[in-house]
N, C-alpha and C positions, 0 to 999 in steps of 0.2 A: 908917367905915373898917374893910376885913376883914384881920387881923390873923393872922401864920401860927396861931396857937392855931385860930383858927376856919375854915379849910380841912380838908374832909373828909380824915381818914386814907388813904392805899389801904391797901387787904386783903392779905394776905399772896400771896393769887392774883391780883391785879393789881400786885403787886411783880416777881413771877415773872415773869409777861407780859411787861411792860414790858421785864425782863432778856432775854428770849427774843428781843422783838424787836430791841433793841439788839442782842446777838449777832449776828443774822440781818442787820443792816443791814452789821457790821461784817465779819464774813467776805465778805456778798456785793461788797465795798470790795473788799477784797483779792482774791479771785477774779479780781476786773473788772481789777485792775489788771496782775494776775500774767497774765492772758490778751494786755493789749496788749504788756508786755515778750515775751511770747512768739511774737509776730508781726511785732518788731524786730529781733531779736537773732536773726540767721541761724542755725539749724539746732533752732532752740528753738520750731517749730509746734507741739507735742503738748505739750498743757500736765496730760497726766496724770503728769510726772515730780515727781520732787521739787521744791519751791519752792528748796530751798537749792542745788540744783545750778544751777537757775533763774537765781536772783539771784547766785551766784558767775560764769555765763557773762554776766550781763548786767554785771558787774564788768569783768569779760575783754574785753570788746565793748569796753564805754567808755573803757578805757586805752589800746588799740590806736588808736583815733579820738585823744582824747586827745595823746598820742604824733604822730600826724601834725598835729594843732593846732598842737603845738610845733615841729613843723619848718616847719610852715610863717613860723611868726610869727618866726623865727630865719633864716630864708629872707627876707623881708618889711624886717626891723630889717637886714640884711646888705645890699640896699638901701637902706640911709635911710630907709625909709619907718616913719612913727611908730605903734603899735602902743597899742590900748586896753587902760591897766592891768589893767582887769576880766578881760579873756583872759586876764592873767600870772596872777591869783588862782586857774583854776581848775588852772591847771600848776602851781602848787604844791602843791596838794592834791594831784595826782598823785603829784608826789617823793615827796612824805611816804607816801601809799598804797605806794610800789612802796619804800622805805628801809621800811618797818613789815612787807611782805609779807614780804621775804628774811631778818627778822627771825624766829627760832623764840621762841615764848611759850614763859615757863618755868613748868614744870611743865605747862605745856597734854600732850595726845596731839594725834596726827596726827586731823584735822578727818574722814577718810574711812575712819578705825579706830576701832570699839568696843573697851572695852578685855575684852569677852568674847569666849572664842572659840566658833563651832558644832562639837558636836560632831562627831569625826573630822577637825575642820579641823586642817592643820599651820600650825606660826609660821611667818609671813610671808609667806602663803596670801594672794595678794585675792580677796576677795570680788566677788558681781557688785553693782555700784553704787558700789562703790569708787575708779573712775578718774572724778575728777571734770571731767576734759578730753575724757571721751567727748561726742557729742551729745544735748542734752536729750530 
């Protein structure tokens, strides 16, 4: 019986390795996946932009849908017709998204403000990359 004690060590450069390729597996996961949201989510084809304006329009996207889920299902129940709880679960996940949203975090800053400014900039200057409702 081979026993962990008697399983060869790796080296400190097949530690490494292994870490590199994990890395490598793990970004290329994300890449892959940031790529298909970005050829769902209308106006988001160029996936050299930021990931987090990315994933905030792909937020945007899903509420909107979302939102007409609900009317319709409230559309649907307004005829009698019975309606699968499962569908109500994801509309409430919504509420709570869109009660959380109009919410300001305290102590948070504005998510599209550093709190440094570039030089010669004035208070309350945007920046370019700033309007995060622009397109991706």
């Amino acid at each position: 019986m081979v026993t962990v004690d008697d399983r060869p060590r790796l080296t400190e450069e097949e530690k490494k390795q292994n870490h590199i390729q994990s890395e490598h597996k793990r970004r290329t996961q994300i890449r892959n996946g940031l790529e298909a949201v970005s050829k769902i989510v209308p106006g988001c084809e160029n996936l050299q932009r930021s990931e987090g304006v990315l994933l905030h329009k792909l937020v945007e996207f899903m509420a909107v849908h979302m939102e007409e889920r609900q009317k319709m299902i409230e559309e649907l129940e307004s005829l009698g017709e019975e309606v699968d709880p499962q569908m109500k679960v994801c509309l409430k996940n919504l509420d709570d998204y869109q009660k959380n949203r109009s919410k300001p975090e305290e102590g948070a800053m504005s998510a599209s403000r550093s709190p440094t400014k570039e030089p010669g900039e004035q208070p309350g200057e945007q920046r370019e990359g700033d309007d995060l409702h622009a397109g991706c």
